[in-house]
C-alpha positions as a Markdown table, in Angstrom:
| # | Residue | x | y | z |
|---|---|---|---|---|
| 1 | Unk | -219.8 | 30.0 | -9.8 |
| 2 | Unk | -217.5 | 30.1 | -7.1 |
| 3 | Unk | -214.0 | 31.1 | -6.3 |
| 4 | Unk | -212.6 | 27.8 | -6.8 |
| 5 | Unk | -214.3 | 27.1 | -10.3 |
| 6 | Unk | -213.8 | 30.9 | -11.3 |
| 7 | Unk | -209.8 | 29.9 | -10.6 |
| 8 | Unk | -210.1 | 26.4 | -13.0 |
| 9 | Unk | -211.8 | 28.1 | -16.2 |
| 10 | Unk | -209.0 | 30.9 | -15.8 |
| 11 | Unk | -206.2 | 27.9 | -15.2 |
| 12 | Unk | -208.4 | 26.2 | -18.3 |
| 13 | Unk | -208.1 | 29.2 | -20.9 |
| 14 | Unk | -205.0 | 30.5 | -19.7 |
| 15 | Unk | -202.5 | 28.3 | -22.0 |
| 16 | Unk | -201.5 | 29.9 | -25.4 |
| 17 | Unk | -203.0 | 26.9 | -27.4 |
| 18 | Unk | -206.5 | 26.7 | -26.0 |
| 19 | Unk | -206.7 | 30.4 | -25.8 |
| 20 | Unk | -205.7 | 30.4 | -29.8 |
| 21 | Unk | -208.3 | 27.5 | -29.9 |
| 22 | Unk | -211.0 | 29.6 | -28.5 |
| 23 | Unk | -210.6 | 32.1 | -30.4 |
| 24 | Unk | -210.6 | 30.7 | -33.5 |
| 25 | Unk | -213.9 | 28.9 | -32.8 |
| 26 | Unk | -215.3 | 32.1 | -31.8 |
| 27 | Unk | -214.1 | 34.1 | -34.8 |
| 28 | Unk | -215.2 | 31.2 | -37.0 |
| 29 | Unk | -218.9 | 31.5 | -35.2 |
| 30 | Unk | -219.3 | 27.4 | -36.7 |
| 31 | Unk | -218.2 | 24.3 | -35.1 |
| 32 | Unk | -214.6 | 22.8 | -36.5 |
| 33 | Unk | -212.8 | 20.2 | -36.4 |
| 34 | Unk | -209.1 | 19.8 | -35.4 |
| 35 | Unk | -207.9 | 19.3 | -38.5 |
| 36 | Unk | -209.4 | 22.6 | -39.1 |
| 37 | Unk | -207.5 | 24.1 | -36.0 |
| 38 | Unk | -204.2 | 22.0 | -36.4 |
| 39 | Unk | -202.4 | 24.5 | -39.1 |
| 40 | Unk | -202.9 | 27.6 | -37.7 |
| 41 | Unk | -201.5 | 26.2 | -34.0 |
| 42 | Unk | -198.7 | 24.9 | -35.0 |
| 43 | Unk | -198.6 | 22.0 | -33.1 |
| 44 | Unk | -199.5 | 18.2 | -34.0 |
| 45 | Unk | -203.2 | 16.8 | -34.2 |
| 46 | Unk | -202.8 | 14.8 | -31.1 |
| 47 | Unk | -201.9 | 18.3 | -29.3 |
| 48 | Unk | -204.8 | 19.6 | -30.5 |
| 49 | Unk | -207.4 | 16.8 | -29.7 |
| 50 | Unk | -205.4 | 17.0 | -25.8 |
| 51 | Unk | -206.0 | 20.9 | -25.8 |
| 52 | Unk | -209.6 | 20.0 | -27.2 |
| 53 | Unk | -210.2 | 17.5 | -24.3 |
| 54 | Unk | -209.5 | 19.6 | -21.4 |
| 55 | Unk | -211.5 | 22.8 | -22.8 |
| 56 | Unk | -214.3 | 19.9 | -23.0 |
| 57 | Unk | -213.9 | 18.7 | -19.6 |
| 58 | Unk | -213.9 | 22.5 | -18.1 |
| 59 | Unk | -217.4 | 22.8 | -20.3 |
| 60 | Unk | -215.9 | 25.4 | -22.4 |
| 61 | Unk | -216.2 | 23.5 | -25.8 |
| 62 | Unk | -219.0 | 20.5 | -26.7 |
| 63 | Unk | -218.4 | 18.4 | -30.2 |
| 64 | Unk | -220.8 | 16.6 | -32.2 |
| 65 | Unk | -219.6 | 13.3 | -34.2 |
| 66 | Unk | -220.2 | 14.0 | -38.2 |
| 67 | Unk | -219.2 | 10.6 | -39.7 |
| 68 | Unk | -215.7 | 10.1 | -38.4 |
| 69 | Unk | -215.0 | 14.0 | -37.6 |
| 70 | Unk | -216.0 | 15.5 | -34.1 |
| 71 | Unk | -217.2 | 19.0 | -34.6 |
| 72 | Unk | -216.4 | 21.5 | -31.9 |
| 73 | Unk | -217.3 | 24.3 | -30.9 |
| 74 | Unk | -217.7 | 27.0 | -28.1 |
| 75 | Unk | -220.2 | 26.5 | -25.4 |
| 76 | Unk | -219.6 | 28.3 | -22.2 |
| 77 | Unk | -220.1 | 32.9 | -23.7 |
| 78 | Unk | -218.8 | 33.9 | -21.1 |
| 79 | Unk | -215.1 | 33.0 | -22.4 |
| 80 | Unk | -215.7 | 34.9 | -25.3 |
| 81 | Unk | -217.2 | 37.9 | -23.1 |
| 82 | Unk | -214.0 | 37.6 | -20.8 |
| 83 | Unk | -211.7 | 37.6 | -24.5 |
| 84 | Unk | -213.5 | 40.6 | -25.3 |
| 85 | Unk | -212.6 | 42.4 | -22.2 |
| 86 | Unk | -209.1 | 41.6 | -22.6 |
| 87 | Unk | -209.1 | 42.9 | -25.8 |
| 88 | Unk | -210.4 | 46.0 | -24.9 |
| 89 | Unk | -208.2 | 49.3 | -24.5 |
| 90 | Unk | -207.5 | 50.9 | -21.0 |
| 91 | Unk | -209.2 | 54.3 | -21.5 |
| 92 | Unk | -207.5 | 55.8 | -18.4 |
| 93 | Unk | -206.0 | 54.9 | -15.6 |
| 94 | Unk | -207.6 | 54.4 | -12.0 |
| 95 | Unk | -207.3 | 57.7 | -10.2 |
| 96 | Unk | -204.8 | 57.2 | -7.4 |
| 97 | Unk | -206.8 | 57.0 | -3.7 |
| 98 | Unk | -207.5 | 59.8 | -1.3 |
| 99 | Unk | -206.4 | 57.8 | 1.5 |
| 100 | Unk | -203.5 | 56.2 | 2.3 |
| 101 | Unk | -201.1 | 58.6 | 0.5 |
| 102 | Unk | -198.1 | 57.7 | 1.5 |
| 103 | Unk | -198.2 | 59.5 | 4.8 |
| 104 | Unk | -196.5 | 57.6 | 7.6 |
């Protein structure tokens, strides 16, 4: 992956909605659908489906059709592996570098 795809998936899953969106897929472990999704975002169904669409185009969700539902769920890991860093507690700082101190 290169730097200019690395900066679309971040652009992708940085928005409040699809990040909610992923995570809920990935808690949930099971493909849902959106009117699964739609209370706990807060916003309308055709939101959601828009939110839905974009995380599909960036290949970070697929759906299959199940009569008239579509089924999503998560299908790039590596969102959910970069979640889990995020959620992750700073342990300790960065020590400061020997160089450059300030001197000049």
């Amino acid at each position: 992956m290169d730097v200019h795809d690395k900066v679309q998936l971040l652009r992708v899953v940085a928005h409040s909605t699809r990040l909610k969106i992923i995570e809920r897929l990935a808690a949930e472990g099971e493909p849902l659908c959106v009117s699964d999704l739609e209370p706990d975002l807060g916003v309308p169904q055709p939101n959601v489906s828009q939110h839905l669409a974009v995380l599909r185009k960036a290949g970070v969700v697929d759906f299959y059709v199940d009569g008239r539902l579509r089924c999503y769920f998560l299908k790039d890991s590596r969102v959910v592996r970069l979640l889990d860093l995020l959620d992750e507690e700073v342990e300790e700082a960065s020590p400061e570098p020997t160089c450059c101190t300030g001197k000049g």
